[in-house]
MISE-304216 format. One line per 10 residues: number of its first residue (from 1); their letters; for each residue y, x, z of N, C-alpha, C. Coordinates in nm, 4 decimals. Example, Ala and Ser with C-alpha at 12.3 -4.5 7.8 and 13.67 -1.06 7.14 Angstrom:
<recs>
1 = as = -0.5690:1.3190:0.7800:-0.4500:1.2300:0.7800:-0.3300:1.3200:0.7800 ~ -0.2250:1.2850:0.7080:-0.1060:1.3670:0.7140:0.0030:1.2900:0.7870
</recs>
This chain:
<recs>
1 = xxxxxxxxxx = 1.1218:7.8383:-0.7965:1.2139:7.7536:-0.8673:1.3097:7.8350:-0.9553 ~ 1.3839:7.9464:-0.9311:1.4771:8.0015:-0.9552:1.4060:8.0605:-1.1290 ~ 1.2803:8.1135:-1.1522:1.2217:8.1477:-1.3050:1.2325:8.0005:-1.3567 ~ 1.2359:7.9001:-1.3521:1.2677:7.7880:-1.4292:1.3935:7.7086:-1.4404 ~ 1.5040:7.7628:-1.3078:1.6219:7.7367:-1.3534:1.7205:7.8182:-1.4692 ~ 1.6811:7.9635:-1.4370:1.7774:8.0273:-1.5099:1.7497:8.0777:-1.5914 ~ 1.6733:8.0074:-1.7179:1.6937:7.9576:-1.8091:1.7612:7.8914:-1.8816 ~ 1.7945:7.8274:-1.8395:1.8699:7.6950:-1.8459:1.9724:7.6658:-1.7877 ~ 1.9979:7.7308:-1.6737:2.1470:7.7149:-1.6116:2.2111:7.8513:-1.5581 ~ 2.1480:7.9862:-1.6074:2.1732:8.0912:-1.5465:2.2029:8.1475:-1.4498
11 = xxxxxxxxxx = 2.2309:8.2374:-1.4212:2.1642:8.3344:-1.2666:2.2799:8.2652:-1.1629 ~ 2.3721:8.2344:-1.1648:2.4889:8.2517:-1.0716:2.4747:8.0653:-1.0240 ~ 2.4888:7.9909:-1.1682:2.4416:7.8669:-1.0905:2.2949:7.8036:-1.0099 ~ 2.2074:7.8686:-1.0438:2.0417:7.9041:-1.0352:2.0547:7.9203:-0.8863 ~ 2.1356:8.0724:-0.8606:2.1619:8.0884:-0.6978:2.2156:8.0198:-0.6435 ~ 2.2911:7.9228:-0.6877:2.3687:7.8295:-0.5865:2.3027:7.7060:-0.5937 ~ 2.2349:7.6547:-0.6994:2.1247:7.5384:-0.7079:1.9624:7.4951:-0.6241 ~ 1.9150:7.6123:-0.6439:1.7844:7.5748:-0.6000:1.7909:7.6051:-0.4317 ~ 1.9064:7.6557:-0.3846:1.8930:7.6655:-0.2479:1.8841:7.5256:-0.1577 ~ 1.9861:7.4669:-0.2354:1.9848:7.2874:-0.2131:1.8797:7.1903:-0.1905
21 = xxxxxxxxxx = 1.7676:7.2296:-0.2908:1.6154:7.2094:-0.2652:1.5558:7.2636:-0.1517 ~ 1.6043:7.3584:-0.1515:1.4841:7.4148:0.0139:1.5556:7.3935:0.0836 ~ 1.7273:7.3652:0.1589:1.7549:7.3060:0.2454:1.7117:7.1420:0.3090 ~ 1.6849:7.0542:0.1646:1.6251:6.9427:0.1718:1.5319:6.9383:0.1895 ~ 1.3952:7.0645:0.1659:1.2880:6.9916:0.2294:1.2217:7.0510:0.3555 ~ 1.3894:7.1258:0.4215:1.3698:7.1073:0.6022:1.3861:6.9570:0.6903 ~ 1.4686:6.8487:0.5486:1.4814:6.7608:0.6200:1.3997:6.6944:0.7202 ~ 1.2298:6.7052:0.7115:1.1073:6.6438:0.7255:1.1328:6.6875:0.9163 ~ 1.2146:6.7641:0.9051:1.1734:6.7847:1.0693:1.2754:6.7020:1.1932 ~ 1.3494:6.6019:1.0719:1.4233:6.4832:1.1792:1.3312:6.3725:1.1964
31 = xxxxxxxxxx = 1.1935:6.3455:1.0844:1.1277:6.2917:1.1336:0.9799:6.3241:1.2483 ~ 0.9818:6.4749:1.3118:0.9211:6.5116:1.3473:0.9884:6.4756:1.4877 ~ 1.1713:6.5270:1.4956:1.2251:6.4926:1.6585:1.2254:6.3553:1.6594 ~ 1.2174:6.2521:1.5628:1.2365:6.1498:1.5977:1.1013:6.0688:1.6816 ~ 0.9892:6.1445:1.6403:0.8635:6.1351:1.7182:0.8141:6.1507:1.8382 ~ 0.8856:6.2670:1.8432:0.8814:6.3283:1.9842:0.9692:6.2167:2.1011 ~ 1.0265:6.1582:2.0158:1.1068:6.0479:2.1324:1.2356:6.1407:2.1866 ~ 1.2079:6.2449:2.2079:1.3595:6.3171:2.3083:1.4873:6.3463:2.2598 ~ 1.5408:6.2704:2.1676:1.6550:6.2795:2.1075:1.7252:6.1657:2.0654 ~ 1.8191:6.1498:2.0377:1.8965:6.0330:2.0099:1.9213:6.0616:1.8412
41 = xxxxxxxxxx = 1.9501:5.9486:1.7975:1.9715:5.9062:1.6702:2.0657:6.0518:1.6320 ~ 2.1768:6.0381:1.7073:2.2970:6.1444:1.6735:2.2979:6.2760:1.6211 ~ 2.1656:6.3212:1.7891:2.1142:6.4427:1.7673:2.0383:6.4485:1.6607 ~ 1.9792:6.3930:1.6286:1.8747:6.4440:1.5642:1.9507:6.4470:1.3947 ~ 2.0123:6.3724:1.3750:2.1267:6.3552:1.2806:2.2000:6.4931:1.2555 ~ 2.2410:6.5353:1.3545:2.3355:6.6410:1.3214:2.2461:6.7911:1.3805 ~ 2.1303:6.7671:1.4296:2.0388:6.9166:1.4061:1.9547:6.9156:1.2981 ~ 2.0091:6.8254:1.1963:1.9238:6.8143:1.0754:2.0158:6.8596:0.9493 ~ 2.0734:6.8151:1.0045:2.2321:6.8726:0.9187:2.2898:6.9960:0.9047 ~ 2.2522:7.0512:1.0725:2.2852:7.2121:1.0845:2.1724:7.2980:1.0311
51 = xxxxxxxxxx = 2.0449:7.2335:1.0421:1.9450:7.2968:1.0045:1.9137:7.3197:0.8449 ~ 1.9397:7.1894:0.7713:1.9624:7.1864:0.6019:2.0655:7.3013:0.5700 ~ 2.1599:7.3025:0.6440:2.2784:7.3626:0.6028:2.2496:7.4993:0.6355 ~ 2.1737:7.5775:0.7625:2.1436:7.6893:0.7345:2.0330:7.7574:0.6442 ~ 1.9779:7.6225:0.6076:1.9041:7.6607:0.5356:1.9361:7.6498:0.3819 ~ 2.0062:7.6099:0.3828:2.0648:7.6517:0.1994:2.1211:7.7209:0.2001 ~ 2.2490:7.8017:0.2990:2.2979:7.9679:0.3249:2.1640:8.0609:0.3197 ~ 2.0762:8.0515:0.3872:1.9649:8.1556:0.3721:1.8811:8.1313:0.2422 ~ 1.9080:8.0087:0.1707:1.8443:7.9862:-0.0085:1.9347:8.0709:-0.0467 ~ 2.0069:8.0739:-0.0800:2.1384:8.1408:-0.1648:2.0854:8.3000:-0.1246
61 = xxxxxxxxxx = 2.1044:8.3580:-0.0141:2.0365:8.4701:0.0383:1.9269:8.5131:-0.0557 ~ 1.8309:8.4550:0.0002:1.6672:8.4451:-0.0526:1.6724:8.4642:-0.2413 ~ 1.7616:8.3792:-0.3010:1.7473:8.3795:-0.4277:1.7901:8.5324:-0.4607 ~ 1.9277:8.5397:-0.4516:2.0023:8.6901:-0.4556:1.9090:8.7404:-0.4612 ~ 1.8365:8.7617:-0.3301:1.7169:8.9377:-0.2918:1.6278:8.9062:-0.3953 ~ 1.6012:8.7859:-0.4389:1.4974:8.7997:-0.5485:1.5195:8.8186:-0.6970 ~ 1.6439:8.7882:-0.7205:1.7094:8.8266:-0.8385:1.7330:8.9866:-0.8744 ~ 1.7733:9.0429:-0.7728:1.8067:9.1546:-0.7599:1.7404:9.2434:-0.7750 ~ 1.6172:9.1766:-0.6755:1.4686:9.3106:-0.6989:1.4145:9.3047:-0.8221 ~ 1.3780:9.1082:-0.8342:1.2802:9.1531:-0.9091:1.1307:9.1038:-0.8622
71 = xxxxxxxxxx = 1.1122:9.0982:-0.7451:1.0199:9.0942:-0.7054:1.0427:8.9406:-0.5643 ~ 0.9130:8.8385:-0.5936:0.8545:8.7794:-0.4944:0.8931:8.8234:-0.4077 ~ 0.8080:8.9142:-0.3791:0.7744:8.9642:-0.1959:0.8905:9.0229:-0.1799 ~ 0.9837:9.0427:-0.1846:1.1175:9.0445:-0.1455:1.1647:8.9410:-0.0672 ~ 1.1517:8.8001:-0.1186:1.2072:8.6854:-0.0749:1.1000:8.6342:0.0352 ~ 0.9576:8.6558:-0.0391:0.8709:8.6220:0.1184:0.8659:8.7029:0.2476 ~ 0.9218:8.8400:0.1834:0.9616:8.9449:0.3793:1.0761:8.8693:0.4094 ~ 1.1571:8.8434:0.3278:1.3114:8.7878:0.3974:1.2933:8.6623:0.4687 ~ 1.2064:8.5853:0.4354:1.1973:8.4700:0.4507:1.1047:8.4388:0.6419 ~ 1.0092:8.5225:0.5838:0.9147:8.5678:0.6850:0.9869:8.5860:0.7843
81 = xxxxxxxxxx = 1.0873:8.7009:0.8004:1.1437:8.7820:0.8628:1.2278:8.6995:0.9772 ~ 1.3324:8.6063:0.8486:1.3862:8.5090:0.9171:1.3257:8.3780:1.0277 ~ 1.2148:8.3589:1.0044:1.1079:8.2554:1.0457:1.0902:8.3164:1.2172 ~ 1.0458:8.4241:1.1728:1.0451:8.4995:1.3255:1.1449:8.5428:1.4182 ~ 1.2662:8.5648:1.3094:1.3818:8.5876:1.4381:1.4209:8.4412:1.5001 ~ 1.4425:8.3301:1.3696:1.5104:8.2317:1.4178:1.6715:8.2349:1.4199 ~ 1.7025:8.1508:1.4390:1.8586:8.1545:1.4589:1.9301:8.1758:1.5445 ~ 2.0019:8.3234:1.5137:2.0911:8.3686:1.6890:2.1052:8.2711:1.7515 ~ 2.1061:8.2923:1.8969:2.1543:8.2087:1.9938:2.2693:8.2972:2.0343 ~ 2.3848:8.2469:2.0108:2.5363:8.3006:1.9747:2.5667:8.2443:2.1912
91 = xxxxxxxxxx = 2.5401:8.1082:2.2252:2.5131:8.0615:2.3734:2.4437:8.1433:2.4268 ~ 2.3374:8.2025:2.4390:2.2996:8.2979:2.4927:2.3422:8.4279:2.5259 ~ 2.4126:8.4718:2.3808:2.5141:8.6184:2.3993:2.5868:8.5727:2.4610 ~ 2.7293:8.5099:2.4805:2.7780:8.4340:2.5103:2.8054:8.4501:2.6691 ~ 2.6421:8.3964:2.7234:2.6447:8.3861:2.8724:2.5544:8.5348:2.9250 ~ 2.5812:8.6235:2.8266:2.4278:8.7364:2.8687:2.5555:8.8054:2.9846 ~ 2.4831:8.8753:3.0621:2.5532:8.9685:3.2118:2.6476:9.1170:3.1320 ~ 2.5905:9.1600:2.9984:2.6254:9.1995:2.9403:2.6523:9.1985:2.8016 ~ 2.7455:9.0573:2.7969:2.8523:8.9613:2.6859:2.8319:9.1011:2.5719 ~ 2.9922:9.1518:2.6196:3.0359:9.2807:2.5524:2.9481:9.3674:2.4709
101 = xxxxxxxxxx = 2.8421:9.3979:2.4937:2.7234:9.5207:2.4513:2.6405:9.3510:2.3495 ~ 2.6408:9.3343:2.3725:2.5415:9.1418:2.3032:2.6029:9.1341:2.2019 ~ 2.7678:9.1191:2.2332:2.8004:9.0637:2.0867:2.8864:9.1610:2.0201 ~ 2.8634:9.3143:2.0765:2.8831:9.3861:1.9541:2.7646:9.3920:1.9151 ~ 2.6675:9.4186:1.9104:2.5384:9.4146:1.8441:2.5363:9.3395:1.7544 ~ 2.5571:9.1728:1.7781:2.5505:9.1257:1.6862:2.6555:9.0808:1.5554 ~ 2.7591:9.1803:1.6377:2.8957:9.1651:1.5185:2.8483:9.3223:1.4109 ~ 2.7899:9.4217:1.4806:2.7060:9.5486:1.4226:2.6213:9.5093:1.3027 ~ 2.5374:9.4636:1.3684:2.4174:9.4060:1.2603:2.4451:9.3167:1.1734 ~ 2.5535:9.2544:1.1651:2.5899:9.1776:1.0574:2.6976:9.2338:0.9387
111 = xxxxxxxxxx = 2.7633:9.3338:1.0233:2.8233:9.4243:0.9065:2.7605:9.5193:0.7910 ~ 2.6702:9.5697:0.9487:2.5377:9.6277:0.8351:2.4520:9.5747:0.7397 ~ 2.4367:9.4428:0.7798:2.3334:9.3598:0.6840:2.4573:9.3478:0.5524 ~ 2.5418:9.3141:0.5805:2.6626:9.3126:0.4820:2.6769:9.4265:0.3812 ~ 2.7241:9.5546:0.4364:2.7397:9.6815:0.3834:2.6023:9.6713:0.3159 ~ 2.4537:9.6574:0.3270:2.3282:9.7742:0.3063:2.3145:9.6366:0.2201 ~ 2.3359:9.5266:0.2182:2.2522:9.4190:0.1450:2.2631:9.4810:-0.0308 ~ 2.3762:9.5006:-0.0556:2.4314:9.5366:-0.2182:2.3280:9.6180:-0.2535 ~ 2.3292:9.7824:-0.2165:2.2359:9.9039:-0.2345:2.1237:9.8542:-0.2061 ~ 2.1020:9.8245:-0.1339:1.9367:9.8161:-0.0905:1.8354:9.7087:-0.1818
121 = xxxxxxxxxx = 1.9230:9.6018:-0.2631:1.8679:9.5336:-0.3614:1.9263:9.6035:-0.4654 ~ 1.9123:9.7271:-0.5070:1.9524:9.7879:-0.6408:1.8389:9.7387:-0.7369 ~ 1.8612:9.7113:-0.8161:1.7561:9.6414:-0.9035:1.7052:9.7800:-0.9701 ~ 1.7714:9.9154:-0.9928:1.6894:9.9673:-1.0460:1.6000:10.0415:-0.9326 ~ 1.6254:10.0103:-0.8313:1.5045:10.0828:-0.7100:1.3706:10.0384:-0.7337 ~ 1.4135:9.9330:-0.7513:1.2381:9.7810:-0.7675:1.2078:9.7794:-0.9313 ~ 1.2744:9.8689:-1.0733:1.2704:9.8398:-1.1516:1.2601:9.7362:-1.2536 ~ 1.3572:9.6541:-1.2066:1.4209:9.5486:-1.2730:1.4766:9.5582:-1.3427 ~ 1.4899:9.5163:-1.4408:1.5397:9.5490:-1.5805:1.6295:9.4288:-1.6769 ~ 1.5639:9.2967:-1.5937:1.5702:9.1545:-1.6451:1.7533:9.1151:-1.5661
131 = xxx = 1.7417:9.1669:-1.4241:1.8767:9.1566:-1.3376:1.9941:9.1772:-1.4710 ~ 2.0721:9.0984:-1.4397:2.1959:9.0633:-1.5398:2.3441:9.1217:-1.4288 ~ 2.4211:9.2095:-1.4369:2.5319:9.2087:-1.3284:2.6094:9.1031:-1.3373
</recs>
């Protein structure tokens, strides 16, 4: 989506636009719990909501790394990547025997993903040339 928006609406609204689209078409999976029978209207309401919604934070993500590189397969490892971890279970750290060591890790790894995200999509690493600052 993002080579046919920003054109037309350029890079910065592009990243904040088309993420909106791929959060919406996680919607399909409130009609999947609603099948399953084991949920109530509510739930399924508001894990559809949390789920759209992380999923247009990780569009916005996804677009960036691909803007940046340059490259597809940038956004399909990220994407991939994400598919397989899934979404912390923050309840789980939370209740782990060793809290403390859990959720520095995951306060670690998010600084780092923070700090390394900038450099590590240097557009001239992937030779991008098209990337606009």
């Amino acid at each position: 989506m993002m080579p046919l928006l920003i054109p037309s609406l350029g890079h910065v609204t592009a990243i904040f636009l088309a993420p909106w689209f791929f959060g919406l078409a996680h919607i399909h999976h409130a009609y999947e719990q609603y099948k399953t029978g084991y949920h109530s209207f509510r739930a399924i309401t508001v894990s559809t909501l949390f789920q759209a919604s992380y999923t247009t934070v990780f569009g916005i993500l996804s677009s960036f790394i691909f803007l940046r590189t340059g490259h597809l397969t940038s956004a399909f490892v990220s994407h991939s990547l994400c598919n397989i971890m899934g979404f912390p279970e923050f309840e789980l750290a939370l209740s782990h025997r060793r809290r403390t060591l859990v959720c520095f890790c995951f306060v670690l790894g998010l600084v780092l993903f923070l700090i390394s995200l900038y450099p590590l999509t240097d557009p001239s690493i992937y030779n991008n040339t098209l990337y606009m600052e």
